[in-house]
One Martini backbone bead per residue (centre of mass of N, CA, C, O) as a GRO file, in nm:
protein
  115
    1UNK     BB    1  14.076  17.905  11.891
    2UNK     BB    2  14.254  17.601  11.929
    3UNK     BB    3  14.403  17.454  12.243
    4UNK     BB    4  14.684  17.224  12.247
    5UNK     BB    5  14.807  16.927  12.396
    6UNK     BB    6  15.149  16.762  12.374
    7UNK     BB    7  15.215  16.462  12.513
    8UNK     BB    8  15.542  16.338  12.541
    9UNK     BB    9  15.721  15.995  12.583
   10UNK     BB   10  16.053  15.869  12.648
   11UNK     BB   11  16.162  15.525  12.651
   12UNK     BB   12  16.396  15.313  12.587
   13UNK     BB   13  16.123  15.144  12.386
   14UNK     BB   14  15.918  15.405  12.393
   15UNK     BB   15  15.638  15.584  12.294
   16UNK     BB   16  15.433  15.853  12.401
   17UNK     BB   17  15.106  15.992  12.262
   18UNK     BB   18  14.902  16.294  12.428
   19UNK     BB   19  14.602  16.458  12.391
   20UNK     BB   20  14.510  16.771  12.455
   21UNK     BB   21  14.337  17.037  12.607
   22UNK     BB   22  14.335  17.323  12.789
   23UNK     BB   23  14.164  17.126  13.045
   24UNK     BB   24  14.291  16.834  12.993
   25UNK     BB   25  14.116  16.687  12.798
   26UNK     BB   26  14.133  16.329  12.645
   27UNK     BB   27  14.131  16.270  12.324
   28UNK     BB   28  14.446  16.098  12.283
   29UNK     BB   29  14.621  15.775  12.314
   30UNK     BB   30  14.953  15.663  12.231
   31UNK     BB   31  15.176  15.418  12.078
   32UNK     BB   32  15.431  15.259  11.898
   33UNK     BB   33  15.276  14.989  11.944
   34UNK     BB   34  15.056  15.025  11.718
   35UNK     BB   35  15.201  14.878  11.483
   36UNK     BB   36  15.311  14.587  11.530
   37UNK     BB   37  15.607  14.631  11.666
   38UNK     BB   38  15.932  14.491  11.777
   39UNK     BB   39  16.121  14.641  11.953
   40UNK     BB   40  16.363  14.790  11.758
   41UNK     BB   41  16.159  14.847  11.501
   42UNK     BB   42  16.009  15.083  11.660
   43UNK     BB   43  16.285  15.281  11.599
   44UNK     BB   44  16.220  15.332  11.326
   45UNK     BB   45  16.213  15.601  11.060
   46UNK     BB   46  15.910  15.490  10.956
   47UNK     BB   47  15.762  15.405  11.216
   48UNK     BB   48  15.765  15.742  11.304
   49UNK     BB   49  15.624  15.861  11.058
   50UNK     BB   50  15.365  15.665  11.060
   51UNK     BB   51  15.319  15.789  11.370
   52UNK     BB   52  15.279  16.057  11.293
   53UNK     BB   53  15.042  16.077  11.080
   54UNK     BB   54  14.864  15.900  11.225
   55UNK     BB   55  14.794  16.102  11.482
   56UNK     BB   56  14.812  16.407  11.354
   57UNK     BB   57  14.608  16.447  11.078
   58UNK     BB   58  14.369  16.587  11.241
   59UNK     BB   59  14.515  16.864  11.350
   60UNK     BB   60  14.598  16.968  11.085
   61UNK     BB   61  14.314  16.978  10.926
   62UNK     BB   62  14.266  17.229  11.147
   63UNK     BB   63  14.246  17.503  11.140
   64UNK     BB   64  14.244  17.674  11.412
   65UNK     BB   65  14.547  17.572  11.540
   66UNK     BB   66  14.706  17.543  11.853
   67UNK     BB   67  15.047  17.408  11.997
   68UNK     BB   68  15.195  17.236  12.313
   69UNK     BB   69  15.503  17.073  12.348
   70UNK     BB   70  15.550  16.812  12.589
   71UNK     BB   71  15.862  16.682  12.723
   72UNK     BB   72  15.971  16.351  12.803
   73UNK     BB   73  16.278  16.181  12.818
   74UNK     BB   74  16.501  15.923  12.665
   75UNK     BB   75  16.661  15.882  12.352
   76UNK     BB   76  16.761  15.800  12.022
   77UNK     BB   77  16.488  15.958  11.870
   78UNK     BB   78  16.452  16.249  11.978
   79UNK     BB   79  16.561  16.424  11.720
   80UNK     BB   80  16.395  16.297  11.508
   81UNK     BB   81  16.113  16.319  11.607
   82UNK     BB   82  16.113  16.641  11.628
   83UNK     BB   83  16.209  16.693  11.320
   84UNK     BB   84  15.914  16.556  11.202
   85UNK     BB   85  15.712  16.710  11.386
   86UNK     BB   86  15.784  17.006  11.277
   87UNK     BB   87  15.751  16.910  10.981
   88UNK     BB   88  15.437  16.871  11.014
   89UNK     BB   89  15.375  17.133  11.249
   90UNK     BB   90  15.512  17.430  11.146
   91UNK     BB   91  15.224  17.672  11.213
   92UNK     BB   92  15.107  17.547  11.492
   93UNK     BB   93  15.341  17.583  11.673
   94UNK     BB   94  15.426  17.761  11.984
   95UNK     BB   95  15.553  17.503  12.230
   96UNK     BB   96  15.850  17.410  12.346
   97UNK     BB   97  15.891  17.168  12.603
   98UNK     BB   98  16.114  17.039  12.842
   99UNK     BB   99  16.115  16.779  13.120
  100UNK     BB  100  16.335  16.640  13.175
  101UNK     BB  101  16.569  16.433  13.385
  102UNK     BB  102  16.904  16.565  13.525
  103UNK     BB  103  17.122  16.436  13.662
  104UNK     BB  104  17.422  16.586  13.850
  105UNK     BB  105  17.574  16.334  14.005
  106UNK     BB  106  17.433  16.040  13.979
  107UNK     BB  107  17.445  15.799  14.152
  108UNK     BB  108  17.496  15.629  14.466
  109UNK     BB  109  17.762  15.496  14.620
  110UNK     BB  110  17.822  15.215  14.759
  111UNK     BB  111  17.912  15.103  15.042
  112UNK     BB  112  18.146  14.975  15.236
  113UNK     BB  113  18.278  14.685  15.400
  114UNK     BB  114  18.357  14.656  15.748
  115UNK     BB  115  18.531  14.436  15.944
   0.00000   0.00000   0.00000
């Protein structure tokens, strides 16, 4: 049985997904601007289904595999992204991890200027 591990990365207008084995070693990284789409069509519906199917489609046709997800980062379609990674992905995913980082307190506010 072979372990996989799946880095997701999710910035303000793009997504980036690399593939290692469990040393380590790095398979593929995409960007979802592999599709040759701009701005914010990157982040429509069609195109995270076509880049996830164009990504993952050698990973799911391998008998013996199992992969353990790990997310990174915010964005507005991480919850439809992962709602179609599941459905793509059902018996093969072992642990989905969340990293993403949440201020407690939010920015720090700017002293005033006392004369």
């Amino acid at each position: 049985m072979q372990i996989y591990f799946i880095f997701i990365l999710f910035n303000q207008n793009n997504i980036f997904l690399t593939v290692t084995d469990s040393k380590g070693f790095i398979f593929f990284w995409k960007s979802i601007g592999m599709l040759k789409t701009k701005g914010l069509k990157k982040l429509s519906s069609s195109s995270i289904k076509n880049f996830i199917f164009l990504c993952l489609n050698n990973l799911k046709q391998k008998p013996f595999v199992k992969i353990h997800i790990k997310i990174k980062g915010f964005n507005k379609c991480k919850k439809f992204f992962l709602k179609i990674l599941l459905t793509f992905l059902t018996n093969k995913i072992l642990s989905i991890c969340d990293n993403s980082l949440k201020p407690n307190n939010g920015c720090k506010l700017k002293k005033n200027r006392r004369l």
